[in-house]
N, C-alpha and C positions, 0 to 999 in steps of 0.2 A: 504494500500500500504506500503510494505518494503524500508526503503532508509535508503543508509547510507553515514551519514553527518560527519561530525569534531563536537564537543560537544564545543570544547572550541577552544578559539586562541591561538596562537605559545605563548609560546615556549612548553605548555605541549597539544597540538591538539592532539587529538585520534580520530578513524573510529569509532561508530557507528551506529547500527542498528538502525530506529525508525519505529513504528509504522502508523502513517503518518506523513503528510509535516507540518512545522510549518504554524502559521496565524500567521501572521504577523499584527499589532496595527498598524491601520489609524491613522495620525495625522492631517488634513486636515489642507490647511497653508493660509487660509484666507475666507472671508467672506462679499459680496456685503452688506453694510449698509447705506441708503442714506442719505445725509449730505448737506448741504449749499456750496455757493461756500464762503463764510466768514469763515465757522467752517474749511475747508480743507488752507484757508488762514493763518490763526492764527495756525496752527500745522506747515505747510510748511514754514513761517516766524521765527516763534522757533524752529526748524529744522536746515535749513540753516545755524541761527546765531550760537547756537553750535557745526555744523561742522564747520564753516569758523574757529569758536575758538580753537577748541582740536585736530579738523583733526584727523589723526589716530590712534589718545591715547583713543578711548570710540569706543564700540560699541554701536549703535544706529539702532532701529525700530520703525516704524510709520505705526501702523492700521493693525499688523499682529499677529493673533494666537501666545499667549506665552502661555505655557504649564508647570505643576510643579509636574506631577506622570507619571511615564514612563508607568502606567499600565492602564491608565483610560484617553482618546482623549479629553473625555465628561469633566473633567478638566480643565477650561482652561480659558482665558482672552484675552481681546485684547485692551491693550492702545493705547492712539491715541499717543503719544511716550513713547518710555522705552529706556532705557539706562542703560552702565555698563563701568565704568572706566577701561582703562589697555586695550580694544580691545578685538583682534583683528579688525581690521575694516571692517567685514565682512558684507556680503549683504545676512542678512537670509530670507529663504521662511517662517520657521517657529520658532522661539525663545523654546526652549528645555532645560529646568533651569540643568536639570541633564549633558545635555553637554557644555553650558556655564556659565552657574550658575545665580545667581538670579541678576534683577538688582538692579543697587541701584538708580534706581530712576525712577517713573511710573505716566505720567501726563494726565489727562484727563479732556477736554476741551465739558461742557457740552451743549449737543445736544436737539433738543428738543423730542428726543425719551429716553433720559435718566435723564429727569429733577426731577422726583422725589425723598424724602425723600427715599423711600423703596429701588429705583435703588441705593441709594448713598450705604445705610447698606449692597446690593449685595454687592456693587461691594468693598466695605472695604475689606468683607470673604474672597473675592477669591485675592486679593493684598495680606492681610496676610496670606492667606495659600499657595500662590507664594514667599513667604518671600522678599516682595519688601520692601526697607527701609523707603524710603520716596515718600509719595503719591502727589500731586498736584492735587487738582481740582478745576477750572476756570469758570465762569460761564459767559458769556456776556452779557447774558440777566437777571443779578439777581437786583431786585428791592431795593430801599434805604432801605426794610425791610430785606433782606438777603445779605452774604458774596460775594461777587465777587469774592475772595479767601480761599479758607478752606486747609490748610496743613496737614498731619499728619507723625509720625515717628513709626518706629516698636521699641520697648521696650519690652524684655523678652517676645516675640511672641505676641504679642499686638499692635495692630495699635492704636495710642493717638492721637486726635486731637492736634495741639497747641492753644494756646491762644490768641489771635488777637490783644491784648493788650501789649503780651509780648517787647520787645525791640529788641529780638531775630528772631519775628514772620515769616521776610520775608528772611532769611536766607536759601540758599540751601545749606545743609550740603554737599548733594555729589559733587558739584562744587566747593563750597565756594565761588559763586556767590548772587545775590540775585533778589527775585521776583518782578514783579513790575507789575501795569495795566495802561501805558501810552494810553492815549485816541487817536483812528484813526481817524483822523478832517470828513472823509466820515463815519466811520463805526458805531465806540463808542471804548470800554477800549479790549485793546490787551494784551495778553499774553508777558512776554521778559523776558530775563535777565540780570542783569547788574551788574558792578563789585564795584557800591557802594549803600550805602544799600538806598538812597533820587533816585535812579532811575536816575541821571543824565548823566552815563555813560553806555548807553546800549550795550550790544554785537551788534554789527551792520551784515545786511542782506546783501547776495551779493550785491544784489539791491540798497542798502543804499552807499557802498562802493563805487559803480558803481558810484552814482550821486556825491559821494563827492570827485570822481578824477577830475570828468566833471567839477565840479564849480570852482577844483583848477586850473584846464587848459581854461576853455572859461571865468569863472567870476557868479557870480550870474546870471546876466541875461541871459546869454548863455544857463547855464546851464536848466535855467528852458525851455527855448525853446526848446532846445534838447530832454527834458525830453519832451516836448507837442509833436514833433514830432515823437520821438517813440512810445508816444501812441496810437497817429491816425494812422500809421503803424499795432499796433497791431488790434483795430478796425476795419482797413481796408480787414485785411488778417480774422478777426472772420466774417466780414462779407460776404465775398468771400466764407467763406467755408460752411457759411450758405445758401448762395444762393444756392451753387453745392449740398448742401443735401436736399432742396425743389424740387430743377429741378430732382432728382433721385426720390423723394415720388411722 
């Protein structure tokens, strides 16, 4: 088939002919991967706390297709978040490094589908061949004999571990925040960040925010009722909606 297209965009566009129609490169912008309700916990808790902090100075994704060759789909990564200073604060379907560029910072919070040694050395390649700067991987389930935490940074196209010993260890360069694994009294050790390097000043979560207006306004005790009463609320409505999807099967 003959068509004739613009070759290029304004200001030097001309008419021609082609031979046939372009195909156009599928970038597909996500991926069902099944996960705990803890592991989607710990991403959407560190999520929150640095929106609530930078608001619309970072772009921010969580769990979607990042891509780093415009020519190859089959390319490609999906952090459970990635991030980039400067914005814009956009809501992508799929992260495109040649249209926003790469981030600087790609965290992944290990699953029990990506727990091994071999997944770790994947998933290094393709962070540095996404030229991500600094990696985070978190594990909550790793034993007194492994890292709960493993860092790395890209140097002259090299992903490096850091040192665990260093002084420097839990520092996020692209924040200039720092890492920490404060323990959930229900769960075990969480992912955060906080803006001193002993963990005692965490970026706090809506939800955290939420409870510490409550207690400045009703008191401790209040607060904590309040907080029991909203849960049995949510309780109430998970269980109501449980019931309406038995009465439907």
């Amino acid at each position: 088939m003959i068509m004739t297209v613009p070759s290029l965009p304004a200001p030097h566009r001309v008419a021609r002919r082609y031979l046939r129609e372009p195909v156009p490169l599928h970038f597909p912008v996500g991926a069902t991967v099944p996960e705990s309700r803890w592991h989607r916990l710990l991403i959407t808790w560190l999520c929150d706390s640095i929106e609530l902090e930078l608001g619309d100075t970072v772009l921010l994704a969580s769990d979607q297709f990042l891509y780093w060759d415009p020519t190859d789909p089959k390319k490609c990564l999906a952090p459970d978040i990635a991030l980039r200073l400067g914005g814009p604060p956009l809501i992508l379907k799929s992260w495109k490094t040649w249209e926003h560029g790469a981030p600087h910072l790609g965290v992944e919070i290990v699953s029990d589908s990506d727990a091994s040694e071999q997944n770790v050395e994947q998933m290094l390649e393709r962070y540095r061949r996404a030229a991500i700067a600094e990696v985070v991987r978190f594990d909550p389930e790793a034993t007194k004999l492994e890292p709960l935490l493993r860092l790395w940074d890209l140097i002259e196209g090299d992903l490096v571990e850091r040192d665990p010993t260093d002084p420097e260890f839990a520092r996020c360069d692209a924040l200039n925040l720092f890492w920490c694994t404060p323990a959930d009294p229900e769960h075990g050790p969480t992912l955060r960040l906080a803006r001193d390097a002993l963990g005692t000043e965490l970026l706090p979560t809506s939800r955290e925010v939420a409870l510490r207006e409550r207690t400045l306004r009703l008191g401790p005790e209040g607060a904590r009722a309040d907080e029991q009463l909203a849960r049995e609320a949510t309780r109430a409505r998970i269980a109501s909606l449980e019931a309406r999807l038995a009465r439907k099967r």
